[in-house]
PDB file of N, CA, C and O in Angstrom:
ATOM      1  N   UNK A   1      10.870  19.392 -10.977  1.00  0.00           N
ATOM      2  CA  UNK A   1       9.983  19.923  -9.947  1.00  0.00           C
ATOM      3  C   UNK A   1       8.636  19.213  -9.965  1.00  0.00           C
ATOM      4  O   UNK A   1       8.024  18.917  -8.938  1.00  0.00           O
ATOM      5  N   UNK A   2       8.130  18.910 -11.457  1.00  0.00           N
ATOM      6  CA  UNK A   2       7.189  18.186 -11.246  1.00  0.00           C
ATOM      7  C   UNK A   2       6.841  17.042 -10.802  1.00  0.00           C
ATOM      8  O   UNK A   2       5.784  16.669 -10.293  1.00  0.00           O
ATOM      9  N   UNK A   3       8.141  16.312 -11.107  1.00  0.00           N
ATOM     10  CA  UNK A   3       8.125  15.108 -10.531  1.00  0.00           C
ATOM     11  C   UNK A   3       8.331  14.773  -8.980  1.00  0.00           C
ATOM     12  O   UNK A   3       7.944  13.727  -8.458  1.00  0.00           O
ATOM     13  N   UNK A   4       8.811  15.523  -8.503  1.00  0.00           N
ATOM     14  CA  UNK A   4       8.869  15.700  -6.570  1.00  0.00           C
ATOM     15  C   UNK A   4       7.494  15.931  -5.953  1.00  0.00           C
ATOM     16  O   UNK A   4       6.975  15.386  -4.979  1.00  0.00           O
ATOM     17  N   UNK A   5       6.978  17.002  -6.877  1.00  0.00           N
ATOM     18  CA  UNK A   5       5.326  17.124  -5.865  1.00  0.00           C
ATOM     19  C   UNK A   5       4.643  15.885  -6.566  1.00  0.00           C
ATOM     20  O   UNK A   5       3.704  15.568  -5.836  1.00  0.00           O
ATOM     21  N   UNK A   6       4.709  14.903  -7.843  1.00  0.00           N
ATOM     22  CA  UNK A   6       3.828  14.314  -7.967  1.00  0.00           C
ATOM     23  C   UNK A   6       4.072  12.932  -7.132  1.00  0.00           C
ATOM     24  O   UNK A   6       3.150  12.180  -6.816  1.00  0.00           O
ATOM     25  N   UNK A   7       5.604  12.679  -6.785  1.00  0.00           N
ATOM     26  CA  UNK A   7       6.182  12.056  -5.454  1.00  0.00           C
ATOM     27  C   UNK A   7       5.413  11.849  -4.372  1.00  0.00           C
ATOM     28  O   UNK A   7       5.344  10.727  -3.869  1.00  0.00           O
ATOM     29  N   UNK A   8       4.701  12.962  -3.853  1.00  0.00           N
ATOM     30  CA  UNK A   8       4.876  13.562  -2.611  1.00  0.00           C
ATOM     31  C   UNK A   8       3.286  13.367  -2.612  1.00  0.00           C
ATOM     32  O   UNK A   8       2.689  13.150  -1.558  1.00  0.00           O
ATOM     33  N   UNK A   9       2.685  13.448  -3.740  1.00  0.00           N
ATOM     34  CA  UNK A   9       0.797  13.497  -3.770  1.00  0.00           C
ATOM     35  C   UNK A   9       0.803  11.874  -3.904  1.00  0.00           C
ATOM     36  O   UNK A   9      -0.203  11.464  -3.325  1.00  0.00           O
ATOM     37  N   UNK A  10       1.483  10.900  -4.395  1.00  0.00           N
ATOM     38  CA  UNK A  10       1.292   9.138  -4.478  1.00  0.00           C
ATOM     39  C   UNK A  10       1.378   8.981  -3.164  1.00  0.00           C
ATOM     40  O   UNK A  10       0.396   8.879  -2.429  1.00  0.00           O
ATOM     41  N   UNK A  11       3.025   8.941  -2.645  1.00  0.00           N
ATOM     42  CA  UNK A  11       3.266   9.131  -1.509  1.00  0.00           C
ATOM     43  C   UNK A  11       2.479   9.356  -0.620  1.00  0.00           C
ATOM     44  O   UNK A  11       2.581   8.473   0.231  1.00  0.00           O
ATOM     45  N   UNK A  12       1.659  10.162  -0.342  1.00  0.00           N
ATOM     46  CA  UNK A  12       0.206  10.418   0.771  1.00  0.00           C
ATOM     47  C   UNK A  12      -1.159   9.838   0.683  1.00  0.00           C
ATOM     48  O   UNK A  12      -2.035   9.728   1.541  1.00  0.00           O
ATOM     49  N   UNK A  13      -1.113   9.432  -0.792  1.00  0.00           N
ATOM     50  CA  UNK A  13      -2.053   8.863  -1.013  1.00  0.00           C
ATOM     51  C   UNK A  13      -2.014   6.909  -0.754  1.00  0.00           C
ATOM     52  O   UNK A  13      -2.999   6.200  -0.550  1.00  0.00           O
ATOM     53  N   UNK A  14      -0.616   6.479  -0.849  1.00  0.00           N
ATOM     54  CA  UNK A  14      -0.084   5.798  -0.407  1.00  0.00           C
ATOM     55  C   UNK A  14      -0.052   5.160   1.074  1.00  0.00           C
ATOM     56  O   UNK A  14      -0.272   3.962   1.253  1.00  0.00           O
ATOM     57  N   UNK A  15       0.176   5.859   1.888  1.00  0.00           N
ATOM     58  CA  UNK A  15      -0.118   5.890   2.962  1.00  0.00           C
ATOM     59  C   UNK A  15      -1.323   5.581   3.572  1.00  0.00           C
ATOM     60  O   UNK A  15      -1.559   4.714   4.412  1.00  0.00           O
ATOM     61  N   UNK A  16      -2.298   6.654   2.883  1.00  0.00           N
ATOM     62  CA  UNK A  16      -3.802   6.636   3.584  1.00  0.00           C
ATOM     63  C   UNK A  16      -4.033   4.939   3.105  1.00  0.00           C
ATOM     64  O   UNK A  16      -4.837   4.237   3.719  1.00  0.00           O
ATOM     65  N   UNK A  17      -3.387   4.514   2.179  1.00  0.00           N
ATOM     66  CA  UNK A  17      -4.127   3.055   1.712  1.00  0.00           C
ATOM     67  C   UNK A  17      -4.030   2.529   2.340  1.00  0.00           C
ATOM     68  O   UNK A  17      -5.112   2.031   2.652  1.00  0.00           O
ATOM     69  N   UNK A  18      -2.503   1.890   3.441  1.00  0.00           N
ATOM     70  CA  UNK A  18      -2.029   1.607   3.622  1.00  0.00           C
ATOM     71  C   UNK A  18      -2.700   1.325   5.163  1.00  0.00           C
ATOM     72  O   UNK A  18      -2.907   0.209   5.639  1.00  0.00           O
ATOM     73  N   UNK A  19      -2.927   2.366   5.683  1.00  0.00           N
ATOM     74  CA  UNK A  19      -3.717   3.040   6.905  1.00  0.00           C
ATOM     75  C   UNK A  19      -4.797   2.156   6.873  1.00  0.00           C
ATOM     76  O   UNK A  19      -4.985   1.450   7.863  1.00  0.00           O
ATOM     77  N   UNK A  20      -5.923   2.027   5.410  1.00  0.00           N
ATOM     78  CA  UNK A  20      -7.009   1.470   5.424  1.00  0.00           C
ATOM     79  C   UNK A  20      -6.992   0.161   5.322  1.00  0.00           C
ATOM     80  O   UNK A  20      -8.009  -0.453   5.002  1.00  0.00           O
ATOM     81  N   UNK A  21      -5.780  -0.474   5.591  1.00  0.00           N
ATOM     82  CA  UNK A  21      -6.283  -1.667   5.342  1.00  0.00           C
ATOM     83  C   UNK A  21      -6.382  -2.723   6.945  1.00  0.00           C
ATOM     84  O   UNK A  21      -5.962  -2.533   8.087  1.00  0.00           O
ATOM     85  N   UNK A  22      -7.015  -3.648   6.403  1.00  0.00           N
ATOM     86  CA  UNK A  22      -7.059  -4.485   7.750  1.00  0.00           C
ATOM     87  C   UNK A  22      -6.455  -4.619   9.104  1.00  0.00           C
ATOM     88  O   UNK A  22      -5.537  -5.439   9.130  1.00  0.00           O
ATOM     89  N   UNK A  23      -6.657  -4.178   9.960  1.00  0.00           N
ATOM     90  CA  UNK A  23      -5.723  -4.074  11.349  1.00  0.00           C
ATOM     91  C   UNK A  23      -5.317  -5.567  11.572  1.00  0.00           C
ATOM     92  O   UNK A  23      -4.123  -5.670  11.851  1.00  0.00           O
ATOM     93  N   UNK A  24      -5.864  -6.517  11.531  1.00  0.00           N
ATOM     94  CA  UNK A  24      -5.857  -7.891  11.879  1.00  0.00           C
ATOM     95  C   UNK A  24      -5.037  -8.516  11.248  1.00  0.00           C
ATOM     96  O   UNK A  24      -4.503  -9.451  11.844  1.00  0.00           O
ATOM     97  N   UNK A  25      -4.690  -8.285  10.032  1.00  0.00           N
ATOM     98  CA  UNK A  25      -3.732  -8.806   9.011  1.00  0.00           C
ATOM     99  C   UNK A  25      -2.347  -8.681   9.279  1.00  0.00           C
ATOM    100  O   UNK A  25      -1.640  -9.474   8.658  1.00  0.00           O
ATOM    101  N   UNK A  26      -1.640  -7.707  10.221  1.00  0.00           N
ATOM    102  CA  UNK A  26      -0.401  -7.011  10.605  1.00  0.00           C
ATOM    103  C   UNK A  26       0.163  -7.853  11.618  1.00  0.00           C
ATOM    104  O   UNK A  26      -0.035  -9.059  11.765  1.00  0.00           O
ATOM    105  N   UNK A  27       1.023  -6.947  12.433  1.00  0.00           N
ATOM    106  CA  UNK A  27       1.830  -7.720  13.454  1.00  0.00           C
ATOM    107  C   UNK A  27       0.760  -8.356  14.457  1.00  0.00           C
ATOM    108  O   UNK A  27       1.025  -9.487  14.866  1.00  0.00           O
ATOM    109  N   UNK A  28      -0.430  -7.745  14.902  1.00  0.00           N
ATOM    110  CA  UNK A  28      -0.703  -8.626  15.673  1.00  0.00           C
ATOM    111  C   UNK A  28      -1.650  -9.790  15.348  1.00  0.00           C
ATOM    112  O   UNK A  28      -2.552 -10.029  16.151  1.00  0.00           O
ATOM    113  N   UNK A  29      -1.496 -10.669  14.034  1.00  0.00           N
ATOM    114  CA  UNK A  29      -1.827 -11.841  14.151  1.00  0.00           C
ATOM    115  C   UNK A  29      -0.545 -12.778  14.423  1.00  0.00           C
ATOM    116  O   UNK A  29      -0.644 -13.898  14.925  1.00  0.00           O
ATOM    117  N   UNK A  30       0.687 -12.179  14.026  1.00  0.00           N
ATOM    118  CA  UNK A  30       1.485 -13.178  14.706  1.00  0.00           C
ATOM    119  C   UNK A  30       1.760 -13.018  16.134  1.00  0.00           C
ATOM    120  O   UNK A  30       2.404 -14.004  16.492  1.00  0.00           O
ATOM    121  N   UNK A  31       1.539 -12.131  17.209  1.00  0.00           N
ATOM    122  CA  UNK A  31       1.646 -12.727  18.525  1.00  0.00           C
ATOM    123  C   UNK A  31       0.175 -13.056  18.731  1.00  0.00           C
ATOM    124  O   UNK A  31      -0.277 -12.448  19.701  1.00  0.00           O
ATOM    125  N   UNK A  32      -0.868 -13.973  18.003  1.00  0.00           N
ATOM    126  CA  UNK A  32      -2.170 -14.686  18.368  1.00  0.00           C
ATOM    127  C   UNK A  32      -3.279 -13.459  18.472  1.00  0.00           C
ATOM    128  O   UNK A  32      -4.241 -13.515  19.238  1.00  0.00           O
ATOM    129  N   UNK A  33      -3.037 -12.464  17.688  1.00  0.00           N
ATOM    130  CA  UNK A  33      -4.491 -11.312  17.928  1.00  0.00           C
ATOM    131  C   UNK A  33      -5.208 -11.280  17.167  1.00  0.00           C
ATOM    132  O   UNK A  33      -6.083 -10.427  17.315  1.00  0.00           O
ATOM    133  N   UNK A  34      -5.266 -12.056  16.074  1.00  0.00           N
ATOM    134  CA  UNK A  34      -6.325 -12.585  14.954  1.00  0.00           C
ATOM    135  C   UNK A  34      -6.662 -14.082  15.417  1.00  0.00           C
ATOM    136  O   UNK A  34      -5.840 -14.671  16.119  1.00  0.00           O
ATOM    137  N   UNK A  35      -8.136 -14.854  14.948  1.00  0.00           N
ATOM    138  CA  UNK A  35      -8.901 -15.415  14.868  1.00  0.00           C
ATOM    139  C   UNK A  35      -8.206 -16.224  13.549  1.00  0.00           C
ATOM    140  O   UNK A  35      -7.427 -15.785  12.703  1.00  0.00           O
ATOM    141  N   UNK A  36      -8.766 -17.512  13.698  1.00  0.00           N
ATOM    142  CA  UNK A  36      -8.062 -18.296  12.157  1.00  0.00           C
ATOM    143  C   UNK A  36      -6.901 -18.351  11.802  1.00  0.00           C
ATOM    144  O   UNK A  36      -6.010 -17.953  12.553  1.00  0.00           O
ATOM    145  N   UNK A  37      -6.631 -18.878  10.526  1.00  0.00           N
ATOM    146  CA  UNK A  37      -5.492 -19.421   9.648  1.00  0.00           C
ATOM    147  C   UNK A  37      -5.052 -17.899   9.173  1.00  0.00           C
ATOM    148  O   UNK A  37      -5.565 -16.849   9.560  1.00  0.00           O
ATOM    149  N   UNK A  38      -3.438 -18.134   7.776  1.00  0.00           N
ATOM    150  CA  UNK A  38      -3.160 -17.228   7.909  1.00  0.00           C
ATOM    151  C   UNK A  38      -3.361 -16.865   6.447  1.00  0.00           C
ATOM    152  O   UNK A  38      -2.767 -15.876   6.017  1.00  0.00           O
ATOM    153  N   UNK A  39      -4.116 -17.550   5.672  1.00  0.00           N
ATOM    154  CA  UNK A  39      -4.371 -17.116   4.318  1.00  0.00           C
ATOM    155  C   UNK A  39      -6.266 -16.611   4.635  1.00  0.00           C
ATOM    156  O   UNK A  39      -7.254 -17.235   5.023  1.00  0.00           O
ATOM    157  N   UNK A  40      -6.038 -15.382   4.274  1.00  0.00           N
ATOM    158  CA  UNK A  40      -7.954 -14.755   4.132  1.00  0.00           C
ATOM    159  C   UNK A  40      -7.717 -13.961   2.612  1.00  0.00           C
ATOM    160  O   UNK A  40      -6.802 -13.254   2.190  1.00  0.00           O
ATOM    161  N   UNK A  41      -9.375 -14.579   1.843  1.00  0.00           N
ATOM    162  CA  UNK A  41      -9.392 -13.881   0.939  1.00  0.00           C
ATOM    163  C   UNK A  41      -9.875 -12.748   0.853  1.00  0.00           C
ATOM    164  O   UNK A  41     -10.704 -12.590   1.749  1.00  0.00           O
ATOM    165  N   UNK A  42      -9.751 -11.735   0.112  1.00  0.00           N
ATOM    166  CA  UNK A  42     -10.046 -10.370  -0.068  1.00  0.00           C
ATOM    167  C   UNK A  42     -11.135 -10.597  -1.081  1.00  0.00           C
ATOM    168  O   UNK A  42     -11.282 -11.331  -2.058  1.00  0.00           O
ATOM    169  N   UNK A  43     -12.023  -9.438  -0.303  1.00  0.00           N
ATOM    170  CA  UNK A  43     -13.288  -9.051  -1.135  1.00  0.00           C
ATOM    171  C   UNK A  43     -13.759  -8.045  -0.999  1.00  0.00           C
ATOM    172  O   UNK A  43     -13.854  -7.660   0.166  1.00  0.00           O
ATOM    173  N   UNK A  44     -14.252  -7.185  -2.046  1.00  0.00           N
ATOM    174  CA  UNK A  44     -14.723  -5.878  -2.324  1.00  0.00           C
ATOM    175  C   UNK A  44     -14.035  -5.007  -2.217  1.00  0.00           C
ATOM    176  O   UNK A  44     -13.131  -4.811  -3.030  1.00  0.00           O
ATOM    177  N   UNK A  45     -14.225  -4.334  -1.328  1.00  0.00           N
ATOM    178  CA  UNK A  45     -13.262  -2.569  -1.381  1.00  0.00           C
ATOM    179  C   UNK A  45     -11.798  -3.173  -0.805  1.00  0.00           C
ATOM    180  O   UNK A  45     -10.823  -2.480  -1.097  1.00  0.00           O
ATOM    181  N   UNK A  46     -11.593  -4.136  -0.182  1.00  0.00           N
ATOM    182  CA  UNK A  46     -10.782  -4.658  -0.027  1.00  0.00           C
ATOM    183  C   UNK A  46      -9.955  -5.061  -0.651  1.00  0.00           C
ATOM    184  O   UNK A  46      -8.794  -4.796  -0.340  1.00  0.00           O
ATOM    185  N   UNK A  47     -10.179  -5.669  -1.510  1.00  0.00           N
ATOM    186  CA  UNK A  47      -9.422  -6.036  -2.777  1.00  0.00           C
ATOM    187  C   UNK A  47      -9.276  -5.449  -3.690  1.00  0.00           C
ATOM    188  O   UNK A  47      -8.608  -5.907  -4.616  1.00  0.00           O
ATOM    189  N   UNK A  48     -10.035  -3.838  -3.766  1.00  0.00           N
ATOM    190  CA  UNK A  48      -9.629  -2.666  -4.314  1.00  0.00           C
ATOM    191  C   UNK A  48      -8.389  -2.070  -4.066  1.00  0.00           C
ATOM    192  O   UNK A  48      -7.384  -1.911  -4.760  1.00  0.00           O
ATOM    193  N   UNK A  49      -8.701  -1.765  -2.878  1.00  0.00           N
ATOM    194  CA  UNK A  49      -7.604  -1.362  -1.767  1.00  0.00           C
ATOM    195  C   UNK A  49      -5.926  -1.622  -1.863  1.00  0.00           C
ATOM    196  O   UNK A  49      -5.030  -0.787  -1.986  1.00  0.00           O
ATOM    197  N   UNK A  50      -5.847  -3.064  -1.762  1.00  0.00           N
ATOM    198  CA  UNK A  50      -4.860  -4.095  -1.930  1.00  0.00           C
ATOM    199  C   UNK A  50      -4.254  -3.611  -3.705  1.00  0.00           C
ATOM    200  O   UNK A  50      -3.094  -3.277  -3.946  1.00  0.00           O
ATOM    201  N   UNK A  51      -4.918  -3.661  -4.320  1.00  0.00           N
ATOM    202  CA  UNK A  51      -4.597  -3.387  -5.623  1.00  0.00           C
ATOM    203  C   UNK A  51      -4.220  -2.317  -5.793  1.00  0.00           C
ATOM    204  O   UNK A  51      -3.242  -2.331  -6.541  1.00  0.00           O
ATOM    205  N   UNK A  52      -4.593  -0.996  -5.362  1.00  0.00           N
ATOM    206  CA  UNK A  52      -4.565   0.048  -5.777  1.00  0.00           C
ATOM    207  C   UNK A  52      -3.036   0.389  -4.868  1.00  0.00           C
ATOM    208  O   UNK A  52      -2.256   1.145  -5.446  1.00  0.00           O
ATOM    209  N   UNK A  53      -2.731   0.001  -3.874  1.00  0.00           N
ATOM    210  CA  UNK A  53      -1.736   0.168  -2.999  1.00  0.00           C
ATOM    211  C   UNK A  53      -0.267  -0.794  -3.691  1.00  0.00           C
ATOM    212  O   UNK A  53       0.889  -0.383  -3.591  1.00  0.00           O
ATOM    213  N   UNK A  54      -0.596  -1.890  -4.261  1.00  0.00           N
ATOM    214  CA  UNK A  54       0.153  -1.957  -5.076  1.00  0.00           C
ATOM    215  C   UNK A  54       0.624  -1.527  -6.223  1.00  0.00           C
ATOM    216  O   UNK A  54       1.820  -1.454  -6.502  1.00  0.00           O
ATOM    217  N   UNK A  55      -0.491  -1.160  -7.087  1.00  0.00           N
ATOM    218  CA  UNK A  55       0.328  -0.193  -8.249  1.00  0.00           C
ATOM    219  C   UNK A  55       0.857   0.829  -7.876  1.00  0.00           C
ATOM    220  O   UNK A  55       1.924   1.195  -8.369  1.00  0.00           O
ATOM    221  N   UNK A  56       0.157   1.593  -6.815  1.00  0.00           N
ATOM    222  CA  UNK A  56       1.083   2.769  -6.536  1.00  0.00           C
ATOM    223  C   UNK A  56       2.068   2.991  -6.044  1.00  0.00           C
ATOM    224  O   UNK A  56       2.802   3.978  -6.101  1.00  0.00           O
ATOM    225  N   UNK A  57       2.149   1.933  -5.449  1.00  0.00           N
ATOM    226  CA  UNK A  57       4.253   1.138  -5.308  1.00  0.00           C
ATOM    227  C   UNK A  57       4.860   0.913  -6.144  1.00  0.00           C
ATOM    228  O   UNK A  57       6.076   0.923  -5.953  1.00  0.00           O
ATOM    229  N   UNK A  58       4.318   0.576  -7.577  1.00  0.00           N
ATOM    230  CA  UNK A  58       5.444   0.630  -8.270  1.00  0.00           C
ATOM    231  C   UNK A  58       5.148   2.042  -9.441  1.00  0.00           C
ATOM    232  O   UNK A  58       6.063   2.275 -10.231  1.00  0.00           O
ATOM    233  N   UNK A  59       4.478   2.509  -9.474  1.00  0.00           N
ATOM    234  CA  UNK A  59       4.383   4.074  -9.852  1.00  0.00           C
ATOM    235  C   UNK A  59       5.364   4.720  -9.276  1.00  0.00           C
ATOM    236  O   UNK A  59       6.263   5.304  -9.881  1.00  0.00           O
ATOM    237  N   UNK A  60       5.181   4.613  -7.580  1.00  0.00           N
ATOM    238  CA  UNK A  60       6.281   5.176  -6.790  1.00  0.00           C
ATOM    239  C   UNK A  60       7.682   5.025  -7.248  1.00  0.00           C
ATOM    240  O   UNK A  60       8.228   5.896  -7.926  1.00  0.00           O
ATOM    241  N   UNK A  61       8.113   4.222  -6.983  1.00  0.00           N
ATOM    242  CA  UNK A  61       9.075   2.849  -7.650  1.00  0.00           C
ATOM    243  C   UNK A  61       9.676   3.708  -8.872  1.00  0.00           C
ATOM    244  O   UNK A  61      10.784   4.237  -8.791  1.00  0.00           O
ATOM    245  N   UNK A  62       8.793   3.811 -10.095  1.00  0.00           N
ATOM    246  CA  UNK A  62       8.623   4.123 -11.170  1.00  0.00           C
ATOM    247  C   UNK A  62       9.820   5.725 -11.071  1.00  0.00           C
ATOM    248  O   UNK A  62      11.008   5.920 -11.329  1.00  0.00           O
ATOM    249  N   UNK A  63       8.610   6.621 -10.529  1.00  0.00           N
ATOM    250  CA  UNK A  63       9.304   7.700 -10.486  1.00  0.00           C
ATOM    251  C   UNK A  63      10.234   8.121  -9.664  1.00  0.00           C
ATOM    252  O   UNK A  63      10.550   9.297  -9.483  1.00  0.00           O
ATOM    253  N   UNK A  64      10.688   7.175  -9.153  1.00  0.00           N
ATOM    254  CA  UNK A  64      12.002   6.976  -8.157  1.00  0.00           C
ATOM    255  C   UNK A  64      13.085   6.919  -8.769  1.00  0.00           C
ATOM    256  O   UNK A  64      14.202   7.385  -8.542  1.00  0.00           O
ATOM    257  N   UNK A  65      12.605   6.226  -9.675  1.00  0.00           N
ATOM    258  CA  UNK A  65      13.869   5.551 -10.804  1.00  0.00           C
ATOM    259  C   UNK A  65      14.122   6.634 -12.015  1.00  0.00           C
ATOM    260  O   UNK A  65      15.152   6.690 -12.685  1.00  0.00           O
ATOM    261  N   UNK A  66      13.165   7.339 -12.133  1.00  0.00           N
ATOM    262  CA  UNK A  66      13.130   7.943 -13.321  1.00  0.00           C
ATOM    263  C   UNK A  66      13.572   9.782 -12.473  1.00  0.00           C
ATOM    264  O   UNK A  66      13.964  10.785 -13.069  1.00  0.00           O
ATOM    265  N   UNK A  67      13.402   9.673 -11.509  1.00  0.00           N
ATOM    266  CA  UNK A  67      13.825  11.183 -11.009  1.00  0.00           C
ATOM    267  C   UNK A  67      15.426  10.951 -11.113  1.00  0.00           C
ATOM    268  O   UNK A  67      16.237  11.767 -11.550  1.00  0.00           O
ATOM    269  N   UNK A  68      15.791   9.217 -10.444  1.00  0.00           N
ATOM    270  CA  UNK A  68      17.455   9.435 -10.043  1.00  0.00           C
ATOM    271  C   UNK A  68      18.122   9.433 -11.069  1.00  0.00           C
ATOM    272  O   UNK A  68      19.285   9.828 -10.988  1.00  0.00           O
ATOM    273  N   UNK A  69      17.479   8.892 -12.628  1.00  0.00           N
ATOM    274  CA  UNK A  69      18.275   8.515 -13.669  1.00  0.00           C
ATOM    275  C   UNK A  69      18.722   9.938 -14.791  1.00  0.00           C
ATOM    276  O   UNK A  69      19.665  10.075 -15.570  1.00  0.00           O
ATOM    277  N   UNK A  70      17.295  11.050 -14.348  1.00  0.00           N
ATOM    278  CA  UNK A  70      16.966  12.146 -14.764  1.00  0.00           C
ATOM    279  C   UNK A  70      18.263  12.769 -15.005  1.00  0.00           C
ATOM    280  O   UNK A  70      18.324  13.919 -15.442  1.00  0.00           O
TER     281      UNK A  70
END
């Protein structure tokens, strides 16, 4: 049980990251809706962001694996 709601609290928190990150970076720089090339570096909360949205993919990941193996 604990492990489903703590699922479910990454999971949302997950999301909101996900939400925050760059609009420009997504589908519409490939039909031409971004400015520039296609490598930009990340800086500041940005590159917080990016990081933090990745570990919590594999946290996710993590307890994905560990609920089904349970």
């Amino acid at each position: 049980m604990l492990i489903s709601v703590i699922q479910i609290i990454v999971s949302v928190v997950l999301i909101v990251l996900i939400l925050l990150q760059e609009r420009s970076s997504g589908l519409s720089g490939v039909f031409g809706g971004s400015e520039g090339g296609f490598y930009q570096t990340r800086r500041g909360l940005e590159r917080i962001i990016f990081g933090a949205t990745i570990v919590l993919v594999v946290i996710l990941m993590g307890l994905s694996l560990f609920s089904l193996l349970r």
